[in-house]
N, C-alpha and C positions, 0 to 999 in steps of 0.2 A: 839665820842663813836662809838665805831665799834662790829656788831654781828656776832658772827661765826651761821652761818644759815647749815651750814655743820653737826654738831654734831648735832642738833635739828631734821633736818631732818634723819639722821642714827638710833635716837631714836625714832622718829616715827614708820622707818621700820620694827627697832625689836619691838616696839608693836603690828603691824600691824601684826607680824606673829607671833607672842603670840597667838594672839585671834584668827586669820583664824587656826591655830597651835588645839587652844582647839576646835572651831565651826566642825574640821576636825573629832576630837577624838569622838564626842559627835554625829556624824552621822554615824560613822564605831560605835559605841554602841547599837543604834538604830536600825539599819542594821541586825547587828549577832542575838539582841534579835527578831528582825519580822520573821527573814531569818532562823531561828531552826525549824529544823523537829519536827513535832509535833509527840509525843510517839505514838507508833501502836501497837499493839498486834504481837507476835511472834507464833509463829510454838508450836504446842504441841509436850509433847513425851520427854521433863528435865524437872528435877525437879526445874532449876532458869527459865524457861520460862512458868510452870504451876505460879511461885511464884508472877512473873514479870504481866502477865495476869488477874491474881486475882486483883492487888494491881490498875494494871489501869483501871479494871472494877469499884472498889472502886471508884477510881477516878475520872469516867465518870459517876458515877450513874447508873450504869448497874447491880443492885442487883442480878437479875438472872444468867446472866451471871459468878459472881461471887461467889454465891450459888453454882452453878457448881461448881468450884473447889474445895469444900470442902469433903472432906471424911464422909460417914456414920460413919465411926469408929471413928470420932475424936470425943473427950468427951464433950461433951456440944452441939453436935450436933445440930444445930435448926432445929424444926419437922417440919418447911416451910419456903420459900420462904420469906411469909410475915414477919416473925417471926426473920429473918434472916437480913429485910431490919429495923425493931423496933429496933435489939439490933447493929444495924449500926451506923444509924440515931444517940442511945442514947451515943454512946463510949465518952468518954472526949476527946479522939484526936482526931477528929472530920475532917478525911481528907476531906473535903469539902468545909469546912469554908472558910477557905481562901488559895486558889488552888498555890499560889505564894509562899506562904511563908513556905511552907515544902516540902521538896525532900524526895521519898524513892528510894533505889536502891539496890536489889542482891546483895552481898558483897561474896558469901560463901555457896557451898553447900557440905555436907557430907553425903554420901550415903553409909548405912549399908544392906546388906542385899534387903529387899523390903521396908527399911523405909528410907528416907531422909529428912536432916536438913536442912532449908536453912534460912541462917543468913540474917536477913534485914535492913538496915544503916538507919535510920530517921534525918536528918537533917533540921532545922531549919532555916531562915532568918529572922531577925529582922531589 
């Protein structure tokens, strides 16, 4: 009885670069996710970079900060700061909670006149 040790071994090598193939994919994964810029605040003076500000002040717990960009005219106005971080705190989407698993992003602004819309994309990861 005779082994062919030829084939056995050419099947080893294509497993052997299967796996350094996947151990490869799964350090360039790790890589891109450590190696992103972490969000920064942009330049005042648009309305998607007032929108973009506010939304990573949320983000960062920076209540005040975020307070700031609110309008006296806008209807519900909260009369403080404090007031402002209470009905935060209480929202059911709760960007906080778990800082991975929702993306917001500027999609859209419409500017009439001295008022602008700016549309806001919430996306979810499960």
């Amino acid at each position: 009885m005779t082994l062919n040790t030829g084939s056995a071994r050419s099947a080893d090598r294509f497993l052997l670069g299967i796996v350094l193939g996947m151990v490869a994919l799964v350090g360039v994964a790790f890589a891109v996710v450590l190696l992103r810029p972490q969000p920064t605040y942009q330049p005042d003076g648009t309305p998607e970079a007032s929108a973009h500000n506010y939304l990573l002040a949320l983000r960062q717990e920076d209540e005040a900060r975020a307070y700031g960009y609110l309008s006296p005219r806008l209807a519900g106005y909260p009369a403080s700061i404090e007031a402002f971080a209470t009905a935060v705190r209480n929202e059911i989407w709760e960007l906080r909670s778990d800082r991975s698993s929702v993306a917001l992003s500027v999609v859209e602004t419409r500017v009439v006149g001295d008022t602008a819309w700016v549309t806001v994309k919430q996306t979810w990861f499960d």
